[in-house]
C-alpha positions as CSV (number, residue, x, y, z in Angstrom):
1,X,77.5,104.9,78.3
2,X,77.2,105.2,82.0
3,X,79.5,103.2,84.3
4,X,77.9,102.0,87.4
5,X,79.3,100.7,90.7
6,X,77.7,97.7,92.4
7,X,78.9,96.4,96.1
8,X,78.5,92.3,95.3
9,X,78.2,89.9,98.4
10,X,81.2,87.8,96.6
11,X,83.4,85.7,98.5
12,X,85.2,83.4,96.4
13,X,85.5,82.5,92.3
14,X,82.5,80.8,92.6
15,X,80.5,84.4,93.4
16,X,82.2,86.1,91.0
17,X,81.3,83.4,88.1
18,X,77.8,83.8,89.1
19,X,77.8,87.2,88.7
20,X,79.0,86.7,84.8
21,X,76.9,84.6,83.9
22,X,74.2,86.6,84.7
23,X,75.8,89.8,83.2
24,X,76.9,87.6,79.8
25,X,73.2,87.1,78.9
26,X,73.0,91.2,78.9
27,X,75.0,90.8,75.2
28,X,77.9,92.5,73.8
29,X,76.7,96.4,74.7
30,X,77.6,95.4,78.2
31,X,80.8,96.1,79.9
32,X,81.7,94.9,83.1
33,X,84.5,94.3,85.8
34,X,84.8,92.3,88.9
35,X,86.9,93.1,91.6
36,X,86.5,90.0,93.8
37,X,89.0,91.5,97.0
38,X,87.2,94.4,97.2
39,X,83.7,92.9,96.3
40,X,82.9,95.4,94.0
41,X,81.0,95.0,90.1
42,X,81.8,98.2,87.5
43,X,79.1,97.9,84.7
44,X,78.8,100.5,81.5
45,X,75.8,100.1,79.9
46,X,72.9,102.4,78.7
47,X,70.7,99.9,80.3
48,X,68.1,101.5,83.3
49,X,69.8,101.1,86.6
50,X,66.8,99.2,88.2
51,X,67.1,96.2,85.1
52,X,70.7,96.5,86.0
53,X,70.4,95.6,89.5
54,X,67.2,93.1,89.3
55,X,69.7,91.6,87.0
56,X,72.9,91.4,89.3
57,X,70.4,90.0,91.9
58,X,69.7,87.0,89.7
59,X,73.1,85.6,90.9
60,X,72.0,85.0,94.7
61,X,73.9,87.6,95.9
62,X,72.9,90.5,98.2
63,X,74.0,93.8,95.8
64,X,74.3,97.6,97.2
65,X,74.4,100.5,94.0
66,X,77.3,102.9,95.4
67,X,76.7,105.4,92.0
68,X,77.9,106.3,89.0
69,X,82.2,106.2,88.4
């Protein structure tokens, strides 16, 4: 699986619950971690990076793709 990096417009626990929620509905071949301080989303998936992002989006928040890790 690939393991992508997404800058997340979080700025509190509230942001970061959005976030997943969104990525929960994706189902268990989803991996993902949230780094509130540093604003930053790690998800592994085999997933196309475009559904990925359309689907980080879905929380309200702007998103930046930095790459893969």
């Amino acid at each position: 699986m690939i393991k992508h990096e997404f800058e997340v417009a979080m700025t509190c626990e509230g942001c970061s619950g959005a976030v997943s929620r969104v990525l929960n509905k994706l189902g268990a071949d989803v991996k993902y971690e949230i780094d509130l301080p540093r604003r930053l989303v790690w998800i592994e998936s085999d997933k196309d990076l475009e559904f990925l992002t359309e689907t980080l989006k879905k929380c309200g928040k702007e998103v930046k793709y930095n790459g893969t890790k």
